[in-house]
C-alpha positions, -999 to +999 in steps of 0.1 A: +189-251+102+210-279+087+237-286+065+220-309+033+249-334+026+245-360-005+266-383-028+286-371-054+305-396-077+343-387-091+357-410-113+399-412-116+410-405-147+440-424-146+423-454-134+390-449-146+379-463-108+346-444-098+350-431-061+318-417-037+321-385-013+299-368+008+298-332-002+270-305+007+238-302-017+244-266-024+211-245-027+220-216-049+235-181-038+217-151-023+227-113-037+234-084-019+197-074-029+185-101-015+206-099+018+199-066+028+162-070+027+166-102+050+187-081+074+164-049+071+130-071+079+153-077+113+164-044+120+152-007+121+170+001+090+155+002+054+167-020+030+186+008+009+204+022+037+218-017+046+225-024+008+242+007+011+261-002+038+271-031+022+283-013-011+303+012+017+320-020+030+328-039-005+350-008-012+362-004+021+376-040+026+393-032-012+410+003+001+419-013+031+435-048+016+452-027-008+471-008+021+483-044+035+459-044+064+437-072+080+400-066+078+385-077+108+344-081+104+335-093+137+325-129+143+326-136+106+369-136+101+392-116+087+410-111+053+444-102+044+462-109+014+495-129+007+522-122-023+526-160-042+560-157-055+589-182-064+620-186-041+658-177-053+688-191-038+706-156-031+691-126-018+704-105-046+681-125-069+652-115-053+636-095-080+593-084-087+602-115-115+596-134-089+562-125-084+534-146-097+508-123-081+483-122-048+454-142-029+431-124-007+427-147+024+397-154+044+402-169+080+375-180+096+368-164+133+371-191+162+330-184+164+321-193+129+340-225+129+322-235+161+297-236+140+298-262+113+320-287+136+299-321+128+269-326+150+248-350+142+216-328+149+228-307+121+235-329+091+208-339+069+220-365+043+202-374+010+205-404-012+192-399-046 
């Protein structure tokens, strides 16, 4: 496998100067559906019971964030979620006013960023 790179043009629109960048040729998206008969055809389990599975750990990774945990899933990362609030000069005007509301966080285990460090076995780059 490789990561497809090509050209994508941005223009400024203060300057109106055109600019190039690399970015990756994205290939669509692949469903739950979809995933779980990929992992099934690899394991002993049918697909229902991994799309199951699956559904299980949507919810789960909900309950879990909602009780300000970190979800660990193995070499994939983690997510937790952050409050994004203003500041106040004094403590005693700290107030839920403050808050503008949450992100959930992804971070990336150490594994998975191994990964897509830049090799240049693994970049495929395509001029239109």
């Amino acid at each position: 496998m490789s990561i497809k790179l090509k050209t994508l043009a941005r223009k400024n629109p203060q300057t109106g100067q055109v600019n190039y960048y690399v970015t990756q040729d994205r290939r669509g998206s692949i469903g739950i559906d979809e995933l779980a008969g990929n992992i099934a055809r690899m394991c002993t389990c049918t697909e229902a019971d991994v799309k199951g599975v699956i559904d299980a750990l949507e919810n789960y990774v909900a309950d879990e964030l909602l009780e300000n945990r970190t979800v660990r899933l193995g070499d994939l990362g983690s997510w937790h979620i952050r409050a994004n609030s203003s500041g106040a000069d004094e403590l005693e005007d700290v107030t839920l006013d403050l808050l503008k509301g949450f992100h959930i966080n992804f971070c990336k285990s150490s594994k998975l960023l191994k990964s897509f460090r830049l090799k240049g076995g693994d970049l495929h780059f395509q001029n239109p």
